[in-house]
C-alpha positions as CSV (number, residue, x, y, z in Angstrom):
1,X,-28.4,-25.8,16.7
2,X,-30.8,-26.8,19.5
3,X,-29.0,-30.0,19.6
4,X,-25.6,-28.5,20.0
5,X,-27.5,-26.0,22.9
6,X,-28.5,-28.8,24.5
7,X,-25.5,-31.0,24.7
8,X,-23.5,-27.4,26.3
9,X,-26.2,-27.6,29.3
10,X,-25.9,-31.5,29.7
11,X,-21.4,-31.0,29.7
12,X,-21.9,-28.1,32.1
13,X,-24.4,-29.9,34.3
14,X,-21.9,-32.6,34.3
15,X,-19.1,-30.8,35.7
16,X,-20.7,-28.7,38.2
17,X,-22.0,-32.2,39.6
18,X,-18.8,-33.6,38.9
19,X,-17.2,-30.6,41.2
20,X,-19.7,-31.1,44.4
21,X,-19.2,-34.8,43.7
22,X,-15.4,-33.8,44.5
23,X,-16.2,-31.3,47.9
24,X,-15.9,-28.5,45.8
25,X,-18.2,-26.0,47.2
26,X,-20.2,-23.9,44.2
27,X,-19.2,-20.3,44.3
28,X,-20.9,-17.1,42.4
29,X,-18.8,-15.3,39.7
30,X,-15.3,-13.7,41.4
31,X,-14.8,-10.7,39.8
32,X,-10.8,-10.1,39.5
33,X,-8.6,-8.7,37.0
34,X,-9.0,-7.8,33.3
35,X,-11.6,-9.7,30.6
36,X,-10.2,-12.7,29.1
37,X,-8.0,-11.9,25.9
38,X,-6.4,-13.9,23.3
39,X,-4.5,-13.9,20.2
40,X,-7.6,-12.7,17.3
41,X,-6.8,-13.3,14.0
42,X,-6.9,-10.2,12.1
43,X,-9.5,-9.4,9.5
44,X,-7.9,-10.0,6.0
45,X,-6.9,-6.9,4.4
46,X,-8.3,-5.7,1.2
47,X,-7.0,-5.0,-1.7
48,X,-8.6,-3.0,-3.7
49,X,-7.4,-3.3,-7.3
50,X,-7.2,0.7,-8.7
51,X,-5.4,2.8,-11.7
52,X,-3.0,4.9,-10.6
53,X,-0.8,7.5,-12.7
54,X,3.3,6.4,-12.8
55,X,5.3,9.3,-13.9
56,X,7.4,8.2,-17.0
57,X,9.2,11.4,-19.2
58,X,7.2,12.8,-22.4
59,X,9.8,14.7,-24.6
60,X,11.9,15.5,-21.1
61,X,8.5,16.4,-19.5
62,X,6.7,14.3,-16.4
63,X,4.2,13.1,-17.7
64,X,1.5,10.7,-15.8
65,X,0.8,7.4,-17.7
66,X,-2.2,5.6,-15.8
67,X,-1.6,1.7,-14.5
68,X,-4.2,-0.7,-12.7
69,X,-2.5,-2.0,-9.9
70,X,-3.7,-4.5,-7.4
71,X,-3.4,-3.1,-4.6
72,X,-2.7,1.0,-4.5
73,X,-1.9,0.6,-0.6
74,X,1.5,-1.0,-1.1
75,X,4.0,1.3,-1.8
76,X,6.6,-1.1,-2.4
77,X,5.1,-2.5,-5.2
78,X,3.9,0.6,-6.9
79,X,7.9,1.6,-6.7
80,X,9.1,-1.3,-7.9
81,X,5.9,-0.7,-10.9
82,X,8.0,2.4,-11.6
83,X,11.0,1.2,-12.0
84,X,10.2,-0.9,-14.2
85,X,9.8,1.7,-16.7
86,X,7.5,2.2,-19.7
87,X,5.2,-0.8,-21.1
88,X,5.6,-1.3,-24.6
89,X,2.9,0.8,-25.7
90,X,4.0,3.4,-23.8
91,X,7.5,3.2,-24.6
92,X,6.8,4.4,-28.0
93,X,6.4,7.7,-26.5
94,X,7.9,7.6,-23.0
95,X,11.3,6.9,-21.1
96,X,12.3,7.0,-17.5
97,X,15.9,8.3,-15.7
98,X,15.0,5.3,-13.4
99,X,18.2,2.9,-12.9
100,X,17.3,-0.7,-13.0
101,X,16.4,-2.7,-9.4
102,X,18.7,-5.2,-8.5
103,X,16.1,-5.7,-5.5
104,X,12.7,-4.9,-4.1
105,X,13.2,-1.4,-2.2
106,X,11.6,-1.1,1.6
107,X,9.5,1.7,1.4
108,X,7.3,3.3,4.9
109,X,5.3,6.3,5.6
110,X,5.3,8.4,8.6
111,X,2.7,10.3,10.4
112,X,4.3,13.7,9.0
113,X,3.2,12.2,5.6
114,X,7.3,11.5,4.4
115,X,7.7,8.4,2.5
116,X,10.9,6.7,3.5
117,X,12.4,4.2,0.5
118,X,15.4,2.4,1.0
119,X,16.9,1.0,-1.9
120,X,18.8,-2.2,-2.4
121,X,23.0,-2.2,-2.7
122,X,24.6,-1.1,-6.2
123,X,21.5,1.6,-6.9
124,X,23.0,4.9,-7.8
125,X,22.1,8.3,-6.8
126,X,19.0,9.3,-8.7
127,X,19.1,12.0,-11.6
128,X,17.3,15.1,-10.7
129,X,14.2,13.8,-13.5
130,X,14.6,10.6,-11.8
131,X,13.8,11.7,-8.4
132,X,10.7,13.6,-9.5
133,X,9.6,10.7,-11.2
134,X,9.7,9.0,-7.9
135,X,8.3,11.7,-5.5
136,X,5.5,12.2,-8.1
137,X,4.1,8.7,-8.3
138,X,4.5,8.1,-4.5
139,X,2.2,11.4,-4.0
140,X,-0.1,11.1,-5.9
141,X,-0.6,7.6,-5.1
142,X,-2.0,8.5,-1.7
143,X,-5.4,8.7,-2.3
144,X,-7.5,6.1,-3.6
145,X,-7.8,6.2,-7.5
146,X,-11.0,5.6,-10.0
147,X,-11.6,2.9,-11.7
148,X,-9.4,1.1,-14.7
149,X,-10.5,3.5,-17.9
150,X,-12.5,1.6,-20.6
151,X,-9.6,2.8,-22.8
152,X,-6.9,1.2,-21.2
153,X,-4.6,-0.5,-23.6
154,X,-4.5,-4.4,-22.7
155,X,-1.0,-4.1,-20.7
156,X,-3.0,-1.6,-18.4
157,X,-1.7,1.4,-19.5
158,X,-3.3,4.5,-20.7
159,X,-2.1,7.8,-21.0
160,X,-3.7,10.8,-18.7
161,X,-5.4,12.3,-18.1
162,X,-8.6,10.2,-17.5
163,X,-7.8,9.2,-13.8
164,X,-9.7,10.9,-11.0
165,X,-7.3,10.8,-8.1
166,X,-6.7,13.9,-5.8
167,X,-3.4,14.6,-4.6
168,X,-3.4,14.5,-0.7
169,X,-4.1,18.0,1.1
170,X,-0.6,18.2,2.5
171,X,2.5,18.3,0.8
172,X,4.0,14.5,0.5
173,X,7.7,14.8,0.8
174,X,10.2,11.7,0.2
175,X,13.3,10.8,1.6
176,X,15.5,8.2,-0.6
177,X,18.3,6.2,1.4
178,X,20.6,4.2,-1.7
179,X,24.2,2.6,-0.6
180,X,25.7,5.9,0.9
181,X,23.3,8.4,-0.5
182,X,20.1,9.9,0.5
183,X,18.2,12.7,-1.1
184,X,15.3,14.2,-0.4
185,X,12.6,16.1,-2.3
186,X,8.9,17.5,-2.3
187,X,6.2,17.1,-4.6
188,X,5.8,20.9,-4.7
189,X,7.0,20.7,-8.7
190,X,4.8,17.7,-9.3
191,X,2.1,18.1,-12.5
192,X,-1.3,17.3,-11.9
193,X,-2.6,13.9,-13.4
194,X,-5.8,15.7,-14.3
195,X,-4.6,18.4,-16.2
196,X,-4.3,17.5,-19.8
C-alpha cells in the first residue's frame, strides 16, 4: 500500500510541474456545480431462499401446501410455481383449477398493495377456485417466510401447516389481465396457512 501511496504523490507532483512547466498558473479548488457522479453498479440483490405456502384444492377446499423457493421476492416465479400444479407427492391428495402456461406471466405490485399479473395469449378466464388459488398464494407470499421444515418431502413439499408466515396487515387485492379478460379479486376469503 505505501508503495502504491507513494507512486499517487510522485504522478501528481508530476503533473502539477508538468502544468507550470506549460504557463499554467496553480489555482485553489473552484467550487462550481454539483459533486461528481457516475454510473454505480448496484449492490447484488439477494435472494433469500424461503418456504412459502402455494394454494393447491384439498377435497374442493384451498388448502396451503408449503414449497422452498429461491427467491420469495419474485412473484413471477412463484406464479409460474403455481401453475405448475401439485408435485407428485402432493398430487396424491391435491389438484388445482389452474389452466396450463403457454408462457411466463408479467406480474408487478403497486404501492396500494394490488398485484397486477398479465398472462400470456391462449390463457382462459380463471374458474372462480382458480382465482382464489391465485390471489391466495400471491398474499400470502408477501412477507418473508420461515425456514424449509425438516419434514419436507424431498421435491420440497410439505403440507401445512408448519410455515410461520404472516399475511400482510392490509388486504392484498389482485388484478388478472388474460387475452381479453381481466378479473379481479381480494384475499378477504383466503384461509390462513397456520391454521390446521
Amino acid at each position: 500500500m505505501r508503495g502504491s501511496r507513494v507512486a499517487g504523490l510522485l504522478a501528481g507532483l508530476t503533473a502539477a510541474l508538468t502544468l507550470s512547466a506549460c504557463g499554467v498558473p496553480p489555482s485553489d479548488v473552484i467550487q462550481a456545480g454539483e459533486p461528481a457522479s457516475g454510473m454505480v453498479s448496484p449492490s447484488p440483490k439477494s435472494s433469500v431462499p424461503a418456504v412459502i405456502p402455494l394454494y393447491f384444492l384439498h377435497k374442493g377446499d384451498l388448502t396451503p401446501y408449503l414449497r422452498k423457493i429461491g427467491d420469495a421476492g419474485d412473484f413471477g416465479a412463484v406464479v409460474r410455481l403455481l401453475f405448475d400444479g401439485p408435485t407428485t407427492s402432493e398430487a396424491v391428495a391435491a389438484t388445482t383449477e389452474l389452466p396450463p402456461l403457454t408462457g411466463t406471466p408479467k406480474v408487478a405490485i403497486g404501492d396500494d398493495k394490488t398485484f397486477s399479473i398479465q398472462f400470456p395469449k391462449d390463457v382462459p378466464p380463471l374458474s372462480r377456485l382458480a382465482m382464489r388459488q391465485l390471489v391466495c398464494t400471491v398474499a400470502h407470499v408477501t412477507m418473508p417466510s420461515a425456514a424449509l421444515p425438516g419434514d419436507a418431502n424431498q421435491d420440497g413439499a410439505t403440507a401445512a401447516p408448519t410455515v410461520h408466515t404472516q399475511r400482510s396487515p392490509a388486504h392484498t387485492s389482485v388484478h388478472v389481465l388474460g387475452d381479453g379478460w381481466t378479473m379481479t379479486q381480494s384475499d378477504d376469503s383466503c384461509p390462513d396457512p397456520l391454521q390446521p
